[in-house]
mmCIF entry with sequence, helices, sheets and N, C-alpha, C, O atoms, coordinates in Angstrom:
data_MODEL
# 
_entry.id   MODEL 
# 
_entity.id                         1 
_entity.type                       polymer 
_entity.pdbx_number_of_molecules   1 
# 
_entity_poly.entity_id                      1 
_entity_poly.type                           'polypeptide(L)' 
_entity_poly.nstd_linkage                   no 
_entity_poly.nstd_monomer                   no 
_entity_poly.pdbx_seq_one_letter_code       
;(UNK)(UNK)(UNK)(UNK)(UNK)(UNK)(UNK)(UNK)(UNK)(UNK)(UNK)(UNK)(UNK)(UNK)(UNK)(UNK)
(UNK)(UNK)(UNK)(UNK)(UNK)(UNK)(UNK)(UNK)(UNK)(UNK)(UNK)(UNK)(UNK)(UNK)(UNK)(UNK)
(UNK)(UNK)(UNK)(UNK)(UNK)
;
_entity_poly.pdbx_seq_one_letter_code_can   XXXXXXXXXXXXXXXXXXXXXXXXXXXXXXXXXXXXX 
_entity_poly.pdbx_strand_id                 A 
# 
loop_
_entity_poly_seq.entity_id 
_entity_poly_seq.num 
_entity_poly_seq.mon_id 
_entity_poly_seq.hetero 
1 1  UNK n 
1 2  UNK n 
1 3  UNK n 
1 4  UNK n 
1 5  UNK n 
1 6  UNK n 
1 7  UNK n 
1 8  UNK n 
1 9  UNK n 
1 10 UNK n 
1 11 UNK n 
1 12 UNK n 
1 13 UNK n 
1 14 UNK n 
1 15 UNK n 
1 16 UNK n 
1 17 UNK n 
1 18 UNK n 
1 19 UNK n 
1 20 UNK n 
1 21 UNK n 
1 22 UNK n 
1 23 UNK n 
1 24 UNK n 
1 25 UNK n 
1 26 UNK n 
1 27 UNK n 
1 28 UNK n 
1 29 UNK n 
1 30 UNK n 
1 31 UNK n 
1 32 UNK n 
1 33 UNK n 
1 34 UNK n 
1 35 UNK n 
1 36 UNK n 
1 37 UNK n 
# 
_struct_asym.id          A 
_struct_asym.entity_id   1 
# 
loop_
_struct_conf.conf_type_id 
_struct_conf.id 
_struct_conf.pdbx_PDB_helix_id 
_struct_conf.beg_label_comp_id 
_struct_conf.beg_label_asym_id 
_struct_conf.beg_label_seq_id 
_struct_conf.pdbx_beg_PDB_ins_code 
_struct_conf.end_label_comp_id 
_struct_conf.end_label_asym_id 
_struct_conf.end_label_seq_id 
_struct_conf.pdbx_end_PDB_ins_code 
_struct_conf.beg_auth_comp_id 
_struct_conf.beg_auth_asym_id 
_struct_conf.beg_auth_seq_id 
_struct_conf.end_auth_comp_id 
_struct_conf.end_auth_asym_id 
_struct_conf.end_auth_seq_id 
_struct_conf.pdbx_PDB_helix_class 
_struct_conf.details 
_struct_conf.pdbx_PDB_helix_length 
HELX_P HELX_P1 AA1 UNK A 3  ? UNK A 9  ? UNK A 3  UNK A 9  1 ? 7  
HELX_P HELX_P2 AA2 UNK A 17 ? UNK A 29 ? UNK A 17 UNK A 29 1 ? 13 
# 
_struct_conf_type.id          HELX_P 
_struct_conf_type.criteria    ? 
_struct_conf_type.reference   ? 
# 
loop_
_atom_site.group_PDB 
_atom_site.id 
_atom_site.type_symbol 
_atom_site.label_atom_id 
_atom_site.label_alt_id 
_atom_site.label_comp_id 
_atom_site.label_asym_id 
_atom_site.label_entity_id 
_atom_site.label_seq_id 
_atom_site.pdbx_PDB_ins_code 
_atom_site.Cartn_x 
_atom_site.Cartn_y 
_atom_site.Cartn_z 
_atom_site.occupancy 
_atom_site.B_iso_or_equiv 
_atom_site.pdbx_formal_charge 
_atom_site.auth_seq_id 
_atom_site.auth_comp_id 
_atom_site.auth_asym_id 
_atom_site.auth_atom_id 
_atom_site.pdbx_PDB_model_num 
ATOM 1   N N  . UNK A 1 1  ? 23.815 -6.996  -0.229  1.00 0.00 ? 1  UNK A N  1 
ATOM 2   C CA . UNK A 1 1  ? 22.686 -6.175  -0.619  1.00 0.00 ? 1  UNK A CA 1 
ATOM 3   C C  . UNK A 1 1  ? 21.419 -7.008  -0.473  1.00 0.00 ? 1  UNK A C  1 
ATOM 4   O O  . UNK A 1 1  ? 21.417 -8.050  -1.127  1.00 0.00 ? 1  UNK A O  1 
ATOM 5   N N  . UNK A 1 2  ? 20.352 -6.744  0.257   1.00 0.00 ? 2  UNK A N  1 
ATOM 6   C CA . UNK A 1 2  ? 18.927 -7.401  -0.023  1.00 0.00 ? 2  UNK A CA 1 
ATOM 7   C C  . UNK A 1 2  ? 18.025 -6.871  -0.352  1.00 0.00 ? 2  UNK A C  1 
ATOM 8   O O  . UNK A 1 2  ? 17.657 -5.789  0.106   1.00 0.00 ? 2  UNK A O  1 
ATOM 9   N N  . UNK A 1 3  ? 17.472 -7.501  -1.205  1.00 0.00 ? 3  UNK A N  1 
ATOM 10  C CA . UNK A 1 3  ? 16.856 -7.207  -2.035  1.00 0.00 ? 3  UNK A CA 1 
ATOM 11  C C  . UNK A 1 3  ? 15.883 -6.169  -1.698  1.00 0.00 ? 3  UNK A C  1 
ATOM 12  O O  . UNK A 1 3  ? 15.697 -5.233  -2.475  1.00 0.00 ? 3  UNK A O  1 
ATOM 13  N N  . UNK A 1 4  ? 15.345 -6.255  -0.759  1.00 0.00 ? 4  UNK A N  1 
ATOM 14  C CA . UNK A 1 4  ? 13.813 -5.572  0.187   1.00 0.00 ? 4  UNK A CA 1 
ATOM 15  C C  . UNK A 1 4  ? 14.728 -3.692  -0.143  1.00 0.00 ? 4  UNK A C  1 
ATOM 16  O O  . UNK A 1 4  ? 14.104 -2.716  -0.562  1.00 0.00 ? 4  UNK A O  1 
ATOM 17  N N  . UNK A 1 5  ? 16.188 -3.694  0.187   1.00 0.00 ? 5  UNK A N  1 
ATOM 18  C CA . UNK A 1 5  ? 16.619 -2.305  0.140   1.00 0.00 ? 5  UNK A CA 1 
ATOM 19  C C  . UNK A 1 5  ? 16.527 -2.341  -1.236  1.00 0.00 ? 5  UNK A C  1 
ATOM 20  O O  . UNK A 1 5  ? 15.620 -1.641  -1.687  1.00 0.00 ? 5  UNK A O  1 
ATOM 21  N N  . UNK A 1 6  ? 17.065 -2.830  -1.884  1.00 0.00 ? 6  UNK A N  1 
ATOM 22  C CA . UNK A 1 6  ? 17.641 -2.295  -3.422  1.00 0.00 ? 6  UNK A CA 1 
ATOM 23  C C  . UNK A 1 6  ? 16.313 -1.885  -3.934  1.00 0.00 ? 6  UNK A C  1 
ATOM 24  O O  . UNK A 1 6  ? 16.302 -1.037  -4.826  1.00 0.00 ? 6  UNK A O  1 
ATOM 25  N N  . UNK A 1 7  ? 14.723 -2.563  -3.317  1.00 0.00 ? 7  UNK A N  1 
ATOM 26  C CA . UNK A 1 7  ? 13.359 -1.601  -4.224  1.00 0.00 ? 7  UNK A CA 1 
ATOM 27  C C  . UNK A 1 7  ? 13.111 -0.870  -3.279  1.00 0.00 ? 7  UNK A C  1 
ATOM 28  O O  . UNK A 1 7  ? 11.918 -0.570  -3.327  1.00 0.00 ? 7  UNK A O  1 
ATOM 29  N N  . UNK A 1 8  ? 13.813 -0.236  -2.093  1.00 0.00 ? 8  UNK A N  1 
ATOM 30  C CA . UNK A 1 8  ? 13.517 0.975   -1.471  1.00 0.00 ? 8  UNK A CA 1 
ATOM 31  C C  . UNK A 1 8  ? 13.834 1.702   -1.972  1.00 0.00 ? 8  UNK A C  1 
ATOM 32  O O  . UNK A 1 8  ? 13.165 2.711   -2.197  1.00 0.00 ? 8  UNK A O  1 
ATOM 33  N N  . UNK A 1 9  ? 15.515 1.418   -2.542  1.00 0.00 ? 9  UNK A N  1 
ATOM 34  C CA . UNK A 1 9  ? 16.360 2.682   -2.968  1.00 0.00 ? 9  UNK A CA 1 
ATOM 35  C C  . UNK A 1 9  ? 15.617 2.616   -4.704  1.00 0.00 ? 9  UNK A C  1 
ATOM 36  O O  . UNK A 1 9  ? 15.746 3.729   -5.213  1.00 0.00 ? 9  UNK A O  1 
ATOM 37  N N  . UNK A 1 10 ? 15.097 1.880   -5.411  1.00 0.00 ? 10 UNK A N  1 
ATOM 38  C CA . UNK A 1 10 ? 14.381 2.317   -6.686  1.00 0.00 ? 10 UNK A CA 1 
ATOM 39  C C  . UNK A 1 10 ? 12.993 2.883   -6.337  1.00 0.00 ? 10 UNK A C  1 
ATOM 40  O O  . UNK A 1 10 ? 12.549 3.637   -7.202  1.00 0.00 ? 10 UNK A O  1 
ATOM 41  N N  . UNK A 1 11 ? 12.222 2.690   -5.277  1.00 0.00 ? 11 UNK A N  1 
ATOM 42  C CA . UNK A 1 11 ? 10.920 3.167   -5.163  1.00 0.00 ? 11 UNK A CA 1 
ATOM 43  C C  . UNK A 1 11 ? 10.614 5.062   -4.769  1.00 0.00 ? 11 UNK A C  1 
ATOM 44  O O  . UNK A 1 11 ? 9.655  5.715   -5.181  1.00 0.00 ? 11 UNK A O  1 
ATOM 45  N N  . UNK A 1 12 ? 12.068 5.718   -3.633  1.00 0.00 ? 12 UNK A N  1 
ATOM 46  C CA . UNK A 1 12 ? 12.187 6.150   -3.157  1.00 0.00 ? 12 UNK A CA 1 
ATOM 47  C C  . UNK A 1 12 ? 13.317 7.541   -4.395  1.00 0.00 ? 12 UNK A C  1 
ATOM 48  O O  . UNK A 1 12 ? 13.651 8.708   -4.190  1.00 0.00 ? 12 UNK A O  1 
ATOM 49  N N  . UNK A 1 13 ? 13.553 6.572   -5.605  1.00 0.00 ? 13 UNK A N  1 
ATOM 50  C CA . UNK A 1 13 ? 14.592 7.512   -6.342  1.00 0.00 ? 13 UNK A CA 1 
ATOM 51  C C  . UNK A 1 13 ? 15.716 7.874   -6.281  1.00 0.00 ? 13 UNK A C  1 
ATOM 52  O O  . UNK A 1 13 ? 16.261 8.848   -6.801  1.00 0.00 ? 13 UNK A O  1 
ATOM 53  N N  . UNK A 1 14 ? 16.260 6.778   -5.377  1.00 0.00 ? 14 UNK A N  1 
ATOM 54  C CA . UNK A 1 14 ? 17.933 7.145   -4.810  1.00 0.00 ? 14 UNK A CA 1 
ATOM 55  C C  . UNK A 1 14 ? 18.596 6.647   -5.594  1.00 0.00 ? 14 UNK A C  1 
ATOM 56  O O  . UNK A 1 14 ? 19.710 7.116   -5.825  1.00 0.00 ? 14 UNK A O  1 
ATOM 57  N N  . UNK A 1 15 ? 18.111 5.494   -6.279  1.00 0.00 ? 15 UNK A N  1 
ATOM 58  C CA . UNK A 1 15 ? 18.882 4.935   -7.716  1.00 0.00 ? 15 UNK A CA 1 
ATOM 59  C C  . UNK A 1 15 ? 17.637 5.105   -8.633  1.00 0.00 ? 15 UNK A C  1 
ATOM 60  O O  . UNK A 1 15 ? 16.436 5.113   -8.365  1.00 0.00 ? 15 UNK A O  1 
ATOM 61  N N  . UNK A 1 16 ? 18.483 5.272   -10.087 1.00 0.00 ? 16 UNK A N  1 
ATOM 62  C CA . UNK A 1 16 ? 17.941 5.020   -11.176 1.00 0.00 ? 16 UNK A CA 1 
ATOM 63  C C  . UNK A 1 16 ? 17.498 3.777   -11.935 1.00 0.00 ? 16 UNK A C  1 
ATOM 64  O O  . UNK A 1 16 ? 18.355 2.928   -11.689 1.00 0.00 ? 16 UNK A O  1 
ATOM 65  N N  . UNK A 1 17 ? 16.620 3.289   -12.697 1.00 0.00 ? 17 UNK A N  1 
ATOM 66  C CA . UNK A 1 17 ? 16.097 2.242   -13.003 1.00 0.00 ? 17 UNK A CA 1 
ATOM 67  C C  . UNK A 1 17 ? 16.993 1.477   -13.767 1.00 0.00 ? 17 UNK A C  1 
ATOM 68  O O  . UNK A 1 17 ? 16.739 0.300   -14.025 1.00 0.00 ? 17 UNK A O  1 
ATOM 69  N N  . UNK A 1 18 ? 18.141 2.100   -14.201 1.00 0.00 ? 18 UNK A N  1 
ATOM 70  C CA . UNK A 1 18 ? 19.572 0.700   -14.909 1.00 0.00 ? 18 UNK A CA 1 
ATOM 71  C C  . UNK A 1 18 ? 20.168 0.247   -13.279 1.00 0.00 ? 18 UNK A C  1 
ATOM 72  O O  . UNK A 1 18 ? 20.490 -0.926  -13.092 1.00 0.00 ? 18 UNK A O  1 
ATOM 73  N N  . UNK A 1 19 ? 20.230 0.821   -12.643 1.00 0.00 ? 19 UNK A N  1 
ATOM 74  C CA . UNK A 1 19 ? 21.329 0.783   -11.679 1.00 0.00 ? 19 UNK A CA 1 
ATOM 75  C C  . UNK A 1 19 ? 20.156 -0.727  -10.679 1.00 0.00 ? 19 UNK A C  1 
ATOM 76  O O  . UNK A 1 19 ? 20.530 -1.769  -10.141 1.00 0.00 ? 19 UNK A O  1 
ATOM 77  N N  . UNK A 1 20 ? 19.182 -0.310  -10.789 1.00 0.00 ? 20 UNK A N  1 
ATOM 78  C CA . UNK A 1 20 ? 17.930 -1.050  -10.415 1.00 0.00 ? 20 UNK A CA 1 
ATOM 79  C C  . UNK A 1 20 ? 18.042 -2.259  -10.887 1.00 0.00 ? 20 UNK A C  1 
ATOM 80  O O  . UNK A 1 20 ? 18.041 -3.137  -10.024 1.00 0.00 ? 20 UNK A O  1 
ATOM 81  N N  . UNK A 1 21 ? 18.146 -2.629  -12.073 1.00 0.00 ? 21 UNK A N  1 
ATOM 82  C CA . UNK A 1 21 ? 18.296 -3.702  -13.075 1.00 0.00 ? 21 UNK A CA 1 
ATOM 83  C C  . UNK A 1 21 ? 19.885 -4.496  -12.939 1.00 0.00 ? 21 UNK A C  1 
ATOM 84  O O  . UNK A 1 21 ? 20.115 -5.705  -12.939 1.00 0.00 ? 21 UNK A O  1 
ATOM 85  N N  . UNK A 1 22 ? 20.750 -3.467  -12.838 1.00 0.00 ? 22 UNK A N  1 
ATOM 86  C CA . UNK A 1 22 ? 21.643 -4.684  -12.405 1.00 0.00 ? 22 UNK A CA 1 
ATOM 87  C C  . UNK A 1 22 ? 21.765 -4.738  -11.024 1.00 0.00 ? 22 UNK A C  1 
ATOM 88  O O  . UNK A 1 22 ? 22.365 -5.699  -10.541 1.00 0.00 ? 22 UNK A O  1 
ATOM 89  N N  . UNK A 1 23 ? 21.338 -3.939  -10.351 1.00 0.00 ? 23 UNK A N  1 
ATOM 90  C CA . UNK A 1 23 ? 21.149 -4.799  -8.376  1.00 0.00 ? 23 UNK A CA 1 
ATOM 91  C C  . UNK A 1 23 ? 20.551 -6.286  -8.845  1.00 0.00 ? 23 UNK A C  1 
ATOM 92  O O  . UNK A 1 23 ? 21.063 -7.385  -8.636  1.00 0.00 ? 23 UNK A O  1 
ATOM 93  N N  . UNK A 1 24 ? 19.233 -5.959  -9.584  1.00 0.00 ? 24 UNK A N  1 
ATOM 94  C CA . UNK A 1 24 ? 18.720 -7.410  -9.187  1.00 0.00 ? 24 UNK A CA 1 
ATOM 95  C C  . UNK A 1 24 ? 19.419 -8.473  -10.491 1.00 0.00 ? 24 UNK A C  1 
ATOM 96  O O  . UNK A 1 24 ? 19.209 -9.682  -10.392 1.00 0.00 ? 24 UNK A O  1 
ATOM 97  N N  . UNK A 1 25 ? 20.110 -8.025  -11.495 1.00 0.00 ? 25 UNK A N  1 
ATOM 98  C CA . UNK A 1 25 ? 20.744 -8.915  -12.229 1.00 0.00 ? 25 UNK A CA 1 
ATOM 99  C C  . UNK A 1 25 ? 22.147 -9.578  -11.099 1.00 0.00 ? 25 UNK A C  1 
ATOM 100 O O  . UNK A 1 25 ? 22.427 -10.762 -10.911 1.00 0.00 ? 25 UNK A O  1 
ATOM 101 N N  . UNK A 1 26 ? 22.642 -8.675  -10.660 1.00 0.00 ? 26 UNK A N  1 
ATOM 102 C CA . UNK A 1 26 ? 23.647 -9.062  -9.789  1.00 0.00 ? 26 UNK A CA 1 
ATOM 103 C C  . UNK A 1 26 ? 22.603 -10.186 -8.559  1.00 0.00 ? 26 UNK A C  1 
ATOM 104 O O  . UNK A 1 26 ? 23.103 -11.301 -8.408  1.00 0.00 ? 26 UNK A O  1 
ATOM 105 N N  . UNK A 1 27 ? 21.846 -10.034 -8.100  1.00 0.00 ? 27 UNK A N  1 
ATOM 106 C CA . UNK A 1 27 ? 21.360 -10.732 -7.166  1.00 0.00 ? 27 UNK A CA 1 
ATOM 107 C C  . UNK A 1 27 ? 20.759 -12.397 -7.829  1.00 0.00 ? 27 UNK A C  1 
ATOM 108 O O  . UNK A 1 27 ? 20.348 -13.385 -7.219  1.00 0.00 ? 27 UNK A O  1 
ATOM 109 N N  . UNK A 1 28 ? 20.870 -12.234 -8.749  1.00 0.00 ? 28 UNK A N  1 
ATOM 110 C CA . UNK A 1 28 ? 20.323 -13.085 -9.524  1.00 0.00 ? 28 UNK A CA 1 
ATOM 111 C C  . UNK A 1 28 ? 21.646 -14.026 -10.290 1.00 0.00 ? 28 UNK A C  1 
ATOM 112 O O  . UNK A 1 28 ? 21.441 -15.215 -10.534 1.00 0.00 ? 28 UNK A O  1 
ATOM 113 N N  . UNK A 1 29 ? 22.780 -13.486 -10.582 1.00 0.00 ? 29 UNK A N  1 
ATOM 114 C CA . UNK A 1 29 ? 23.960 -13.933 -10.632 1.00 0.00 ? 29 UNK A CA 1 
ATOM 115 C C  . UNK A 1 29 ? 24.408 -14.498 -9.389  1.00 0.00 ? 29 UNK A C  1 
ATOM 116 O O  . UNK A 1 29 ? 24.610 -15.679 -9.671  1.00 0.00 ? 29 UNK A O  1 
ATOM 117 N N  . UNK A 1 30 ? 24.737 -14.289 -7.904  1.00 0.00 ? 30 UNK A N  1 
ATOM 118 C CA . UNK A 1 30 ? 25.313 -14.452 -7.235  1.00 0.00 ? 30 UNK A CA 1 
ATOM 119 C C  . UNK A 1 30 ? 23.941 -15.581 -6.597  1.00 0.00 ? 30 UNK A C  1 
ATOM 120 O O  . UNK A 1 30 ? 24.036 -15.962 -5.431  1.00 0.00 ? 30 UNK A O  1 
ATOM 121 N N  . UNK A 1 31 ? 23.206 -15.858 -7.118  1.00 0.00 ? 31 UNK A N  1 
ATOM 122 C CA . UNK A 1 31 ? 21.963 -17.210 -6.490  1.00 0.00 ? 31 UNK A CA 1 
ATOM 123 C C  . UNK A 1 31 ? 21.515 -16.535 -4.958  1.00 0.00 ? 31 UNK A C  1 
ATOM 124 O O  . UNK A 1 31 ? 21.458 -17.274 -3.975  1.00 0.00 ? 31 UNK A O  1 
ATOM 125 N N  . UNK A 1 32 ? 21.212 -15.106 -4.859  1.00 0.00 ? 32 UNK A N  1 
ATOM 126 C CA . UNK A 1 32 ? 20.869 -14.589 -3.790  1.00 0.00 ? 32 UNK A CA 1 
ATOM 127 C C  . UNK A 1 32 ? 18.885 -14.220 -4.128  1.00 0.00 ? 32 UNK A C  1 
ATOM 128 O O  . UNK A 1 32 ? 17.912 -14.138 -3.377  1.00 0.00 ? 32 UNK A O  1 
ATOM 129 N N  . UNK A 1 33 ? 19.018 -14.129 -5.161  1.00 0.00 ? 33 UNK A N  1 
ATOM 130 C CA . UNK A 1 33 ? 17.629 -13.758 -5.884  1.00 0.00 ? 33 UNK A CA 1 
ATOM 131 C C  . UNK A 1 33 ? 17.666 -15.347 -7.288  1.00 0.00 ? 33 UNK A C  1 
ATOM 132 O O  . UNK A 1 33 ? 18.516 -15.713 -8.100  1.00 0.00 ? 33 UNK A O  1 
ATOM 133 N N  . UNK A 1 34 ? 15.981 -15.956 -6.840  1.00 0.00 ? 34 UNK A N  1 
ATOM 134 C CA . UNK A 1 34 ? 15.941 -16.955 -7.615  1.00 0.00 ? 34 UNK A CA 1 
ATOM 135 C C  . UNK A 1 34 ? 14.775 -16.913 -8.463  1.00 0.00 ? 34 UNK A C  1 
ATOM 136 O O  . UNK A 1 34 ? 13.667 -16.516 -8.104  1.00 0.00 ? 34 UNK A O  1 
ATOM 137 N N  . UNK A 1 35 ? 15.115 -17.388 -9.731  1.00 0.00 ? 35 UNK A N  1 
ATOM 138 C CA . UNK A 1 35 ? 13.316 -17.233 -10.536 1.00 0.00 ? 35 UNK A CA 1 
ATOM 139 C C  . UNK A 1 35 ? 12.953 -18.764 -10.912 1.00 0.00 ? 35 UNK A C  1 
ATOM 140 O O  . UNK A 1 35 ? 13.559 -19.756 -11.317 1.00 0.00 ? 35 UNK A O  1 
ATOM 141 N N  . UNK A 1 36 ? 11.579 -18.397 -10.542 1.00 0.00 ? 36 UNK A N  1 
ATOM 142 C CA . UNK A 1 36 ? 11.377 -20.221 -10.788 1.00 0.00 ? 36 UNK A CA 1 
ATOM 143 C C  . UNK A 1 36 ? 10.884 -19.993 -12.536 1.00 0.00 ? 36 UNK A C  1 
ATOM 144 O O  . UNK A 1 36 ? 10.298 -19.040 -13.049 1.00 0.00 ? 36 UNK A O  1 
ATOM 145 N N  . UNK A 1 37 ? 11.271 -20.977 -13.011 1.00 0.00 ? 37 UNK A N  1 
ATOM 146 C CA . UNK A 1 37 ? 10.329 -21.374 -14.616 1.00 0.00 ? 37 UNK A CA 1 
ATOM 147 C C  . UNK A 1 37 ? 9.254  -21.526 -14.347 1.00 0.00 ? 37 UNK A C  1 
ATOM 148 O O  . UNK A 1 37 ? 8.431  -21.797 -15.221 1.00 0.00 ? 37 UNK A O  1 
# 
């Protein structure tokens, strides 16, 4: 999944905003999505 789709499919309404939240929790688990401190 990358990321650029997963806020198409939330911008566009094809997913809902939980389903939104764990795309990017999952992306963020798997070190595909990184947050700096």
């Amino acid at each position: 999944m990358k990321v650029q789709a997963l806020m198409k499919w939330w911008a566009e309404g094809a997913i809902d905003d939980n389903a939104f939240v764990q795309g990017i929790q999952y992306l963020i688990k798997e070190g595909i999505l990184q947050i700096q401190n």
